[in-house]
C-alpha positions as CSV (number, residue, x, y, z in Angstrom):
1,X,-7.8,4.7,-26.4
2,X,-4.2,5.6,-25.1
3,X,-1.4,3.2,-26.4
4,X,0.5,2.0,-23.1
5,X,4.4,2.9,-22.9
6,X,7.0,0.6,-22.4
7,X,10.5,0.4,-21.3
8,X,11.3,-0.3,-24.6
9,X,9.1,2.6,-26.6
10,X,10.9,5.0,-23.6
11,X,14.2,4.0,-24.7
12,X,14.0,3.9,-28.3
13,X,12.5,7.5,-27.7
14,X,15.5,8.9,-25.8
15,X,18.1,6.6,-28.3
16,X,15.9,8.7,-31.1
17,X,17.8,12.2,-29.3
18,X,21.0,10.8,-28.1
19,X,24.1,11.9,-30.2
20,X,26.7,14.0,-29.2
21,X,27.3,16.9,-31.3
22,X,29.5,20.3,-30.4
23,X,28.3,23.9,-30.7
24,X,31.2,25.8,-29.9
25,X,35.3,24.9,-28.9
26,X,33.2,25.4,-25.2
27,X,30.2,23.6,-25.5
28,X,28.7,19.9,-26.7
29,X,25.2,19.0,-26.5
30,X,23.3,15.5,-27.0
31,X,25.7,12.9,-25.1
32,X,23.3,11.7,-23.2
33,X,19.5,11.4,-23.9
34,X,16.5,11.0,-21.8
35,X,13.1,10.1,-21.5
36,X,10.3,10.0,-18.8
37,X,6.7,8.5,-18.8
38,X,4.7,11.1,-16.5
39,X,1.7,9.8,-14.2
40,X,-0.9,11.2,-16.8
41,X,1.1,8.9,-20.1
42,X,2.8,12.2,-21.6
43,X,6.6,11.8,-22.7
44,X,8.7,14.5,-22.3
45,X,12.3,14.2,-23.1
46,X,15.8,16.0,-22.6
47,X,19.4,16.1,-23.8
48,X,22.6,17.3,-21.9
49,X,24.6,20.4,-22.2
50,X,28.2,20.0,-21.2
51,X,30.2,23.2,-20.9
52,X,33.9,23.8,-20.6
53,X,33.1,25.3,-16.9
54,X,30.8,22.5,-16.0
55,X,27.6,25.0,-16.0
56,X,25.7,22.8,-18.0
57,X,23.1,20.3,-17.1
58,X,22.1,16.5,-17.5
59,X,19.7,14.9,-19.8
60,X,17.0,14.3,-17.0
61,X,17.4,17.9,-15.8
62,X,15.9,18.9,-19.1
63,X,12.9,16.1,-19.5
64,X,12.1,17.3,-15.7
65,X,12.2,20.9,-17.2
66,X,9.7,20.2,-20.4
67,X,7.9,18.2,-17.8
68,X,7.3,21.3,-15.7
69,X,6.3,23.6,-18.4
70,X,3.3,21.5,-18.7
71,X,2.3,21.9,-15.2
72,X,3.0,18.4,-14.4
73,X,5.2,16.6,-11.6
74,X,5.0,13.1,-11.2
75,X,7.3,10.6,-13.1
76,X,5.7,6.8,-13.7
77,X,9.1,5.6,-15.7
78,X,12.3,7.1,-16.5
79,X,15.4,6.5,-18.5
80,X,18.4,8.0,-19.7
81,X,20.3,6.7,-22.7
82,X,24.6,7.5,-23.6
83,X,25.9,7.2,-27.3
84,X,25.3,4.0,-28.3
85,X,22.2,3.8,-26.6
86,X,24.0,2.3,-23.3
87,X,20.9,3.1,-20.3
88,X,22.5,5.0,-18.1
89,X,21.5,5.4,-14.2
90,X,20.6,9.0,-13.2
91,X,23.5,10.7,-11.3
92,X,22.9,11.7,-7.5
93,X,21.8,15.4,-8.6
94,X,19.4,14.1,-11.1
95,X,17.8,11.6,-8.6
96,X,17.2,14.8,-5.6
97,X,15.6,16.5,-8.2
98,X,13.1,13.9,-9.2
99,X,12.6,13.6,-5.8
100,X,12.4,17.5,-4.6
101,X,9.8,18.1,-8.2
102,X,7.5,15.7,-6.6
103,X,7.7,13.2,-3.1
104,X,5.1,10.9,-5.2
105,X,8.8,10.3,-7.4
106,X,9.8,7.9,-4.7
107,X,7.6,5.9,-6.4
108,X,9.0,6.6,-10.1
109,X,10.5,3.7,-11.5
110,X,14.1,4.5,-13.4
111,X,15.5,2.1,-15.7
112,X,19.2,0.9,-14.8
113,X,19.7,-1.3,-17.7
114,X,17.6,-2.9,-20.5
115,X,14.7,-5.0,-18.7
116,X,16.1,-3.8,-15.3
117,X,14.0,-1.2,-13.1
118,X,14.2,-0.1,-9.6
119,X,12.0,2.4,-7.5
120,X,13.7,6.2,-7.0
121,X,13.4,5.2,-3.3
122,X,16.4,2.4,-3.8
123,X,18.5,5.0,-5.7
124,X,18.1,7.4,-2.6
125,X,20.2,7.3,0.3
126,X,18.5,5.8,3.3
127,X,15.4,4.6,0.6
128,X,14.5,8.4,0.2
């Protein structure tokens, strides 16, 4: 029997990652965390990269990434978590890929702030 996620259980996983650490005068890693619930109840998760010529990446661009590599697509909950484990809405560039991975993502629902969800579609301009 598969033990249900919730908001909660995704959080505390992505707070579990988050923690900002450098890796060179160029590069830090870890500032943000995240987490996402795929259709099928797999977790994958991701940190960001931030690089001193803003070639790095954010949080959810990884989890989409691990995601991928296991020939999955669709996205049932997601969150992203800063130091402190603030929940932190996905930027603009993080929502159009959710989106672009998988149209069912309109659907996905992305946690703005502790017991507060709304459906990609609301995130989108014009509802996606």
């Amino acid at each position: 029997m598969m033990m249900m996620m919730t908001e909660a259980d995704l959080i505390a996983t992505a707070n579990a990652l988050v923690g900002e650490f450098r890796t060179s005068a160029d590069c830090s890693a870890g500032g943000v965390a995240a987490a996402i619930l795929s259709a099928s109840g797999r977790v994958y998760t991701g940190i960001c990269v931030d690089t001193q010529c803003s070639m790095g990446f954010c949080a959810e661009h990884a989890a989409v990434a691990e995601m991928l590599k296991a020939r999955e697509s669709e996205i049932a909950l997601v969150v992203a978590v800063a130091s402190g484990g603030k929940v932190v809405a996905p930027c603009g560039r993080c929502r159009e890929l959710m989106w672009q991975v998988s149209p069912r993502n309109r659907h996905a629902m992305v946690v703005i702030g502790s017991g507060h969800q709304v459906m990609l579609a609301e995130l989108l301009p014009h509802g996606g």
